[in-house]
C-alpha positions as a Markdown table, in Angstrom:
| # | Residue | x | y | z |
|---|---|---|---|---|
| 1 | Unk | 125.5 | 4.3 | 40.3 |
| 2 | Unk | 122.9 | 4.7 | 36.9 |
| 3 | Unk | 124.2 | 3.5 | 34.2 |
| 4 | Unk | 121.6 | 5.5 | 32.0 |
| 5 | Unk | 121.0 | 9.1 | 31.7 |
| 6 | Unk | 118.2 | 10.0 | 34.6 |
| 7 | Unk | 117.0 | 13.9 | 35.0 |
| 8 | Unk | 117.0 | 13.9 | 39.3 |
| 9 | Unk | 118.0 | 17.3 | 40.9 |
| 10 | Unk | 119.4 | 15.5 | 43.8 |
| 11 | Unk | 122.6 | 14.4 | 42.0 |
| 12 | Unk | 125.9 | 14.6 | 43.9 |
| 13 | Unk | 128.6 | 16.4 | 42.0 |
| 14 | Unk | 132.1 | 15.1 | 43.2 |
| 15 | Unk | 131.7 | 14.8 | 46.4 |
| 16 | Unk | 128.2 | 13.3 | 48.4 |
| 17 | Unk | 129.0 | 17.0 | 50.5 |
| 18 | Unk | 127.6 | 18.6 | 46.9 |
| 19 | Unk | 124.2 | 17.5 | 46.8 |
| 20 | Unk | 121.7 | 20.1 | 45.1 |
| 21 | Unk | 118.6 | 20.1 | 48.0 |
| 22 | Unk | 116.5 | 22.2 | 45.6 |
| 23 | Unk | 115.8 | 23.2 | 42.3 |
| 24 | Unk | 117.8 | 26.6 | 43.3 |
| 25 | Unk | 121.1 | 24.6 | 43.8 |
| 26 | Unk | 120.5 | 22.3 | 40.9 |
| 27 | Unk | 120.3 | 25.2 | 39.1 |
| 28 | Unk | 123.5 | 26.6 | 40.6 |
| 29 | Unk | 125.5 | 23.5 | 40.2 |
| 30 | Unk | 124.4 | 23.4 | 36.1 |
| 31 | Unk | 125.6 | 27.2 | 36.2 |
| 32 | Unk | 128.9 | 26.0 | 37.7 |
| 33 | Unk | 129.6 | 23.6 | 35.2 |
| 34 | Unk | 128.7 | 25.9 | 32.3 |
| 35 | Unk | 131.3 | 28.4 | 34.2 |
| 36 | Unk | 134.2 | 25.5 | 34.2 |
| 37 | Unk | 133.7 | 24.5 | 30.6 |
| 38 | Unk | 133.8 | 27.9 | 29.5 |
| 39 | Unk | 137.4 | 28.2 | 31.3 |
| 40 | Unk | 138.4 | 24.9 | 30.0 |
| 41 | Unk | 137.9 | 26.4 | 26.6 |
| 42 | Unk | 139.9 | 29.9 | 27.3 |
| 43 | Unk | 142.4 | 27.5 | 28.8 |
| 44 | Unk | 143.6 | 26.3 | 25.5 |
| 45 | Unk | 142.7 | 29.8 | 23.9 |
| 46 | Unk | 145.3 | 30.9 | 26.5 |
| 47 | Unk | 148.1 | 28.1 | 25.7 |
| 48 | Unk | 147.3 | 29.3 | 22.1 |
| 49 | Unk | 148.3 | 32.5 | 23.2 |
| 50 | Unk | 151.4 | 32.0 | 25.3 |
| 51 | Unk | 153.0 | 29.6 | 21.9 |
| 52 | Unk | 152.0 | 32.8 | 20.3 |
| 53 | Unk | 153.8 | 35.4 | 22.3 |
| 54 | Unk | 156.7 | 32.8 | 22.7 |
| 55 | Unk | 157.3 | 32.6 | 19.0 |
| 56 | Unk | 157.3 | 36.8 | 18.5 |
| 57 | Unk | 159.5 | 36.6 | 20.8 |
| 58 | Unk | 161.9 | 34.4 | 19.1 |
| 59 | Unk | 161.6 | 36.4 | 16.1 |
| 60 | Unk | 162.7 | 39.3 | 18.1 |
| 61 | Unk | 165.8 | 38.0 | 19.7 |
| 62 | Unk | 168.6 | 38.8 | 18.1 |
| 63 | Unk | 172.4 | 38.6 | 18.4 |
| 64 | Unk | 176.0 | 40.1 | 17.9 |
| 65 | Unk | 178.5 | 38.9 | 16.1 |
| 66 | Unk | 181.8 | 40.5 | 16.0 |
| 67 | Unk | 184.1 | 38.7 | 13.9 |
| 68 | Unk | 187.0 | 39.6 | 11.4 |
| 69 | Unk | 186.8 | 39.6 | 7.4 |
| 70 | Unk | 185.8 | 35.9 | 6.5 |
| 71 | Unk | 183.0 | 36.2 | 9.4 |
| 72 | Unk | 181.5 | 39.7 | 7.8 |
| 73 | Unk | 181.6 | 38.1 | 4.0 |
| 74 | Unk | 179.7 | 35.1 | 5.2 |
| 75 | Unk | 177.0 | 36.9 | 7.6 |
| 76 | Unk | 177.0 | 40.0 | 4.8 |
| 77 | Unk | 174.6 | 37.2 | 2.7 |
| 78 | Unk | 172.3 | 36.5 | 5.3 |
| 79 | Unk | 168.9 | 38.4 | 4.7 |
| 80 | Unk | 168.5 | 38.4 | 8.4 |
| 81 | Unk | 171.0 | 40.6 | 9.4 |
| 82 | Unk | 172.0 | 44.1 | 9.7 |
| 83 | Unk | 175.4 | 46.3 | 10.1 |
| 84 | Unk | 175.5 | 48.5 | 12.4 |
| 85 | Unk | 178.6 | 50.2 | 15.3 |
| 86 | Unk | 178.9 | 49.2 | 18.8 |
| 87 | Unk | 180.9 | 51.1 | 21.1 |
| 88 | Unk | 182.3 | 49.8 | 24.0 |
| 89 | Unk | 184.9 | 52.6 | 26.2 |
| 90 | Unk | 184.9 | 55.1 | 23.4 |
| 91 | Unk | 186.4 | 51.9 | 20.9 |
| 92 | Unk | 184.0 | 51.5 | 17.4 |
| 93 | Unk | 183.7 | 47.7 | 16.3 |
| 94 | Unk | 181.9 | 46.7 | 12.9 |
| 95 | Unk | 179.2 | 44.1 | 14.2 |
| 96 | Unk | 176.8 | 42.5 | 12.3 |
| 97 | Unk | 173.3 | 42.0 | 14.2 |
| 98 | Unk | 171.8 | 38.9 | 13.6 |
| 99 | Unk | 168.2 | 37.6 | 14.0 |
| 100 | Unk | 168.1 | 34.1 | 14.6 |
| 101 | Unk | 165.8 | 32.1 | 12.6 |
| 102 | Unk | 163.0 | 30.0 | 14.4 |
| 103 | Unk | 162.5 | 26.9 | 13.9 |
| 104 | Unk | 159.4 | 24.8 | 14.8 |
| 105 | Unk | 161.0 | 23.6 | 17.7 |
| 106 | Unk | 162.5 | 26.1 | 20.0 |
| 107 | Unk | 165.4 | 25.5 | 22.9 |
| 108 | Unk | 163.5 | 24.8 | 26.4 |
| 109 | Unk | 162.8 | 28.0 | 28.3 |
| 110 | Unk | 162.1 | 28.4 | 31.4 |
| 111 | Unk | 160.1 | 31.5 | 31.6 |
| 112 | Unk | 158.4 | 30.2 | 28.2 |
| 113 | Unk | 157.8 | 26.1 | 29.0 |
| 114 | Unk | 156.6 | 26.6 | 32.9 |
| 115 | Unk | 153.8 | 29.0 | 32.5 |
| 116 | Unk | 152.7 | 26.5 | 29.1 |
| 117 | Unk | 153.0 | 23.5 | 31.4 |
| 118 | Unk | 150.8 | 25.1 | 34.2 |
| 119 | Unk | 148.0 | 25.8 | 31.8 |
| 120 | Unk | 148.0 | 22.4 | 30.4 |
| 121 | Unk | 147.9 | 21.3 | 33.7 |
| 122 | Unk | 144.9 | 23.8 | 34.9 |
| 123 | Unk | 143.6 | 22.6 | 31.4 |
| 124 | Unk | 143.7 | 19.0 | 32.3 |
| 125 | Unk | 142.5 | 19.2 | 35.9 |
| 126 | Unk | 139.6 | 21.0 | 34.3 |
| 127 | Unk | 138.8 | 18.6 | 31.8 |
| 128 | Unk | 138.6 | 15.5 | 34.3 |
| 129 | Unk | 136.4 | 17.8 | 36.2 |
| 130 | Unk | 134.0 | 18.0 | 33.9 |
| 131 | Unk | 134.3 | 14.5 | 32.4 |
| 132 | Unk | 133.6 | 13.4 | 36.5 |
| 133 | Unk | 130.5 | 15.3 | 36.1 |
| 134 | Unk | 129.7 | 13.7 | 32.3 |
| 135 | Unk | 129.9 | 10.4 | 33.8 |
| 136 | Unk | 126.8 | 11.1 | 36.7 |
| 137 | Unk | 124.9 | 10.4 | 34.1 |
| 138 | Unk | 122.4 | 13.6 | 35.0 |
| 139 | Unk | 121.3 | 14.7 | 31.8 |
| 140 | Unk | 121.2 | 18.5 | 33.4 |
| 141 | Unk | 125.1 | 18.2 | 34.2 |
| 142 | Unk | 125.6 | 16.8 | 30.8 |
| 143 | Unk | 123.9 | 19.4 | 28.9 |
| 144 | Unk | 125.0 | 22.2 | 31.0 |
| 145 | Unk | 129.0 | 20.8 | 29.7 |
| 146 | Unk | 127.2 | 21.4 | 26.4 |
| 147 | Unk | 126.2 | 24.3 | 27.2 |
| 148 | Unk | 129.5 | 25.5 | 28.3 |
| 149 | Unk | 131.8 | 24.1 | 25.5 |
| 150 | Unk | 129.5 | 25.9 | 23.0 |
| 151 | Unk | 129.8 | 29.3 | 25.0 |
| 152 | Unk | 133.5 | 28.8 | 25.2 |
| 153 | Unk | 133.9 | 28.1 | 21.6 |
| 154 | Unk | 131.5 | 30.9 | 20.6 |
| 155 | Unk | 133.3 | 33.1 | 23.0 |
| 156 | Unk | 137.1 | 32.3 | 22.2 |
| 157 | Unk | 136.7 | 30.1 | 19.7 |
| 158 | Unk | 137.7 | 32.4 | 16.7 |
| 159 | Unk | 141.2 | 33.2 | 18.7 |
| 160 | Unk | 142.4 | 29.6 | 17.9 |
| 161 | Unk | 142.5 | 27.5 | 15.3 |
| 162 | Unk | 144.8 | 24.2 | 15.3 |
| 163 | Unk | 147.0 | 25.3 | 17.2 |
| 164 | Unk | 147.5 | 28.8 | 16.1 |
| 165 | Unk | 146.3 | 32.0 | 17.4 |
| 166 | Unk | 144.7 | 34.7 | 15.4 |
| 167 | Unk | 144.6 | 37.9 | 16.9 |
């Protein structure tokens, strides 16, 4: 293994069964890795975008409280809530819809936490991919990460900044 940056188009890339035979297939294989650090950027873009979607949906959820006298007086001075009449089998209740605040950390969901997890994962699997083909030491693989990152940040870049999406 080189322990200095070398330029040979004959570098395997992760496995000895992924070595470029040409200049076609090194070419190929650079493409490859522009490709995958393109989606390792969207991956994060696409977190961004899943927190997103997770927090307009806690600011959506909202909640009924059907209480007596002392309950209405003390929900009445919440800004975050509303009257309104619910009927249930013809009988007319006086409720008070509620929107619950959000807080910076919300209550584990399932249907918000796994698909989060999995693209951190993806993202991760991604990122030790492309670090593997950093540490070849081929200057062509290293440049084509370059290459990649920049494209990904030029193309989803303006979606996401520290930690919060913009769309």
């Amino acid at each position: 293994m080189n322990m200095a940056f070398f330029t040979a188009t004959n570098t395997p890339l992760y496995s000895n069964s992924w070595t470029p035979n040409s200049a076609g297939a090194y070419a190929g294989t650079c493409i490859f890795l522009i490709i995958l650090a393109i989606i390792f950027r969207a991956t994060f873009t696409a977190k961004a975008y899943l927190d997103a979607q997770a927090v307009k949906s806690a600011l959506k959820r909202r909640y009924v409280v059907v209480e007596g006298a002392a309950a209405e007086e003390k929900i009445a001075s919440d800004a975050n809530s509303m009257t309104g009449i619910l009927t249930t089998n013809g009988v007319a209740e006086n409720v008070r819809i509620v929107e619950a605040p959000v807080h910076n950390a919300q209550p584990w969901r399932f249907s918000v936490d796994l698909p989060r997890a999995a693209v951190m994962t993806c993202a991760a699997g991604v990122g030790y991919l492309l670090m593997l083909a950093v540490m070849t030491y081929n200057v062509g693989y290293f440049l084509s990460v370059l290459a990649g990152t920049f494209l990904g940040e030029l193309a989803f870049g303006r979606f996401y900044h520290d930690g919060v999406m913009t769309m």
